[in-house]
C-alpha positions in Angstrom: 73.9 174.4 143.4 77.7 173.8 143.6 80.5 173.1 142.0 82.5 174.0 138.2 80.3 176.2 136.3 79.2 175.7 132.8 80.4 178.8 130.3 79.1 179.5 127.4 80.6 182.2 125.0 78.1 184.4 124.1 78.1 187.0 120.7 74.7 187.9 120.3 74.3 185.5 117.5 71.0 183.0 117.4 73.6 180.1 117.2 74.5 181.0 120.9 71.8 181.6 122.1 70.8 178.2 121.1 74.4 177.2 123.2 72.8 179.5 126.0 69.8 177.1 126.3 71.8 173.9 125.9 73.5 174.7 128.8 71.2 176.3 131.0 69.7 172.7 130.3 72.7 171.0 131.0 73.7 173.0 134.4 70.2 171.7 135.6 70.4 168.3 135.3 74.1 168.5 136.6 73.0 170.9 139.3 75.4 173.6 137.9 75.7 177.1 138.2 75.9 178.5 134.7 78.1 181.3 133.5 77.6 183.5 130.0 80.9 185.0 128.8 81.6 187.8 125.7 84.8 188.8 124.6 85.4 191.4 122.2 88.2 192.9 120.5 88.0 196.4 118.6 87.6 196.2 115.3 89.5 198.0 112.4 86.2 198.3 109.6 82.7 197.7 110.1 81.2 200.1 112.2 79.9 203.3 111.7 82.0 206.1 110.4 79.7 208.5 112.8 81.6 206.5 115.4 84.3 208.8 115.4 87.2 207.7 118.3 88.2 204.5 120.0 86.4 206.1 123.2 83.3 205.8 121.3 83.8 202.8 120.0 84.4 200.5 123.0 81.9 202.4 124.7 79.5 201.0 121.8 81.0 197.9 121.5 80.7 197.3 125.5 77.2 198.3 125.3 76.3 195.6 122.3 77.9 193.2 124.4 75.8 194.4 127.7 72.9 193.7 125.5 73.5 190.5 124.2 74.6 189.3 127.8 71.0 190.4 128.7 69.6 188.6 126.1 71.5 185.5 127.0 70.7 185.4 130.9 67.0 186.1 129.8 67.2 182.9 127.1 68.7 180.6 130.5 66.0 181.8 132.9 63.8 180.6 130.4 65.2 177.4 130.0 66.3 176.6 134.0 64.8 179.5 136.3 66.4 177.9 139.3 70.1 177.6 137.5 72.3 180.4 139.1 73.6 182.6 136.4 76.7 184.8 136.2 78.1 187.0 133.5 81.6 188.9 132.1 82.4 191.2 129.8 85.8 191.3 128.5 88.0 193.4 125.8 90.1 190.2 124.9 90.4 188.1 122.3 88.3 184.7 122.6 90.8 182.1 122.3 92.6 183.0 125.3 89.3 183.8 127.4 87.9 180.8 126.6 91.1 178.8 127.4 91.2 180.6 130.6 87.9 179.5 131.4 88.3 176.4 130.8 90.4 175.7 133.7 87.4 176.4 136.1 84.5 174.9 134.2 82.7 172.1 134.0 82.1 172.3 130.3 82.7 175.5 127.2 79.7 175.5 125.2 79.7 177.6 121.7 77.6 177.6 118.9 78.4 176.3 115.5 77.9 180.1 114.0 77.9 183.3 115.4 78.2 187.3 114.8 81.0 188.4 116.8 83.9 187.6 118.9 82.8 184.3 119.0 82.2 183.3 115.3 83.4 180.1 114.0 84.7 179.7 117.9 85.7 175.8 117.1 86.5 176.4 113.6 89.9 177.0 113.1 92.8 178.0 115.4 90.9 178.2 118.3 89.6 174.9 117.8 93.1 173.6 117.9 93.6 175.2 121.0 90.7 174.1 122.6 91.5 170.7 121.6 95.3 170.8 122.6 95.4 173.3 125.6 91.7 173.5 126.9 91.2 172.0 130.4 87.4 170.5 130.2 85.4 169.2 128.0 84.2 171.5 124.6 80.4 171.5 123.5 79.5 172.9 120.0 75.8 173.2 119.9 74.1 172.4 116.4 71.6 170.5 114.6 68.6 168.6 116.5 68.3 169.9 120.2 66.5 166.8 121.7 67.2 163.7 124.3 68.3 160.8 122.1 71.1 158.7 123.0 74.4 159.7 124.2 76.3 158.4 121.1 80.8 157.7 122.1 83.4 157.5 119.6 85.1 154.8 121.0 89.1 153.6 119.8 90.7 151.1 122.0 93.7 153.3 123.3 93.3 154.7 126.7 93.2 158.0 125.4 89.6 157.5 124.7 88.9 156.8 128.2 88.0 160.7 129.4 85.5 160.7 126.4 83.6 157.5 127.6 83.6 158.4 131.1 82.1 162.2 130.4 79.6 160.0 128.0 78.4 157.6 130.7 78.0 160.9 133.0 75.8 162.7 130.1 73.7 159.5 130.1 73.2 158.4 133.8 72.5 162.8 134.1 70.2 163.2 131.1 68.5 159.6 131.9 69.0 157.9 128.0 70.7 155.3 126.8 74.6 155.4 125.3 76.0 153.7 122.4 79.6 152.6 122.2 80.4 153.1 118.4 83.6 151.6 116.6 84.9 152.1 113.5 86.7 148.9 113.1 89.3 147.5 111.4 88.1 143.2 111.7 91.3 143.0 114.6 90.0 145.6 116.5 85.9 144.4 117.0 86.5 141.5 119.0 87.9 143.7 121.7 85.7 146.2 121.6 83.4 144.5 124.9 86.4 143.7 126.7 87.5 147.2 126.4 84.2 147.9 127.5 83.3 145.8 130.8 84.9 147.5 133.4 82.5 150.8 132.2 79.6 148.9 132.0 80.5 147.6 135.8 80.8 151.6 136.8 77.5 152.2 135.1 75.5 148.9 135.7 72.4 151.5 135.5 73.3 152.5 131.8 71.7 151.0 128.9 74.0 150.2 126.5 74.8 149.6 123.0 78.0 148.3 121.4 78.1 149.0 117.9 81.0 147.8 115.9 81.0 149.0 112.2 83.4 148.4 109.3 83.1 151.8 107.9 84.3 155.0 108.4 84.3 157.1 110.9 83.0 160.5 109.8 79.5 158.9 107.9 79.1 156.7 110.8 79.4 159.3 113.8 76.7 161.5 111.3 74.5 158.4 110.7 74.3 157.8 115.1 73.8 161.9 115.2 70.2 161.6 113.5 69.0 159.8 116.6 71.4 161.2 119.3 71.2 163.8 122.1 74.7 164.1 121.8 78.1 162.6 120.2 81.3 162.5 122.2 84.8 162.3 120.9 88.2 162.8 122.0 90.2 164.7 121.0 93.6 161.9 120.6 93.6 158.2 120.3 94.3 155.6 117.8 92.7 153.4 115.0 89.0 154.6 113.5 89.1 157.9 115.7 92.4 158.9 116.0 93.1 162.6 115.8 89.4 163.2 115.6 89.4 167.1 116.1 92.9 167.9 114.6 91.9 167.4 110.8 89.2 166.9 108.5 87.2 164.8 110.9 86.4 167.1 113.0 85.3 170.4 110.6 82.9 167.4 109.0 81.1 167.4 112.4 81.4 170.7 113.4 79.9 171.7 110.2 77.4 168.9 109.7 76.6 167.0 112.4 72.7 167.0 113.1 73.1 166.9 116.9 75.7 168.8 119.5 78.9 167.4 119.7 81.1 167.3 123.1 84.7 166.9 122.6 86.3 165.8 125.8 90.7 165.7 125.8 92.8 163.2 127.4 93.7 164.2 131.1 
């Protein structure tokens, strides 16, 4: 195996490991190395009081996160024996680490909850600047874990273009159909299969779906999660989807979504 890696941000929580698995399942049918990353900072309450110096303390803390990198690699093995796996251990704060990584992945997976330095990891600032400064693609692993359709949150800008093209790669990887979903306004549905055909000319292999639905776009993208393996959304656009992770949008599917949610930023 070759290639970007897939990292996943680790805290020891069950939520990750969960992410863990995702991707270890992922990196397989991508044929990707897979890499398991913890961050910690040192925390001012919480621990101990027979911890009695910042020596001890990062020496427990580094330890914790030795053990729930073990666990993680042990959770991938499982999953994708034949997936390379590397790990890092890092006194930073997550934001940053995970931006950094970002820039030499394929894909950041996180889970939806978590213990430690990785909690909320998509809820919040770092969110935003995942969404605004990250470099790949961001998967937040929740819900049903299972190989439904690859469901797109489609606009018509060409914003939305990096989020159907890492859509149709999810689906011609994981074998399964994708749906195209709009959240029209009665202008926009005409144009959603012209908008459409050069894609369906890259992927003739694809199944495909066009959906077009007058409604909006938060109960629709939860209705398609029931039966999907995965939504995708970007991150910028226009009309239904615009601004899908900078506002209410995006903590409804973080928080609610019944299926993992990818969401991919224009180039």
């Amino acid at each position: 195996m070759s290639g970007l890696p897939v990292v996943v941000g680790v805290d020891g929580s069950s939520s990750a490991l969960a992410a863990v698995a995702w991707a270890a399942r992922s990196c397989a049918v991508h044929s990707a190395p897979l890499r398991l990353v913890h961050a910690y900072t040192l925390p001012t309450r919480g621990y101990p009081e027979v911890i009695s110096s910042a020596r001890e303390l990062r020496s427990a803390m580094y330890d914790q996160g030795r053990m729930w990198l073990s666990q993680a690699v042990a959770v991938a093995r499982s999953e994708a024996p034949d997936v390379p796996v590397e790990h890092d251990l890092r006194m930073e704060h997550p934001t940053p680490v995970l931006l950094a990584e970002s820039a030499r992945a394929r894909t950041v997976v996180v889970g939806s909850q978590g213990l430690g330095g990785f909690t909320g990891a998509l809820v919040g600032s770092t969110a935003v600047a995942l969404s605004i400064h990250g470099e790949c693609p961001v998967v937040v692993v929740r819900g049903n874990n299972h190989d439904g359709p690859v469901v797109v949150g489609v606009d018509l800008s060409p914003e939305s273009d990096p989020a159907l093209g890492f859509g149709f790669e999810e689906a011609v990887a994981r074998r399964v159909p994708l749906i195209a979903a709009l959240a029209h306004v009665d202008e926009q549905s005409s144009l959603l299969s012209t908008r459409m055909s050069g894609w369906l000319e890259k992927y003739p292999d694809v199944a495909v779906e066009l959906l077009t639905v007058g409604e909006r776009p938060i109960p629709l993208l939860l209705e398609l999660g029931e039966r999907a393996g995965l939504l995708v959304v970007g991150s910028r656009g226009r009309g239904g989807f615009a601004g899908m992770l900078l506002g209410s949008t995006s903590q409804a599917l973080i928080y609610h979504a019944p299926c993992p949610v990818a969401v991919v930023r224009p180039a």
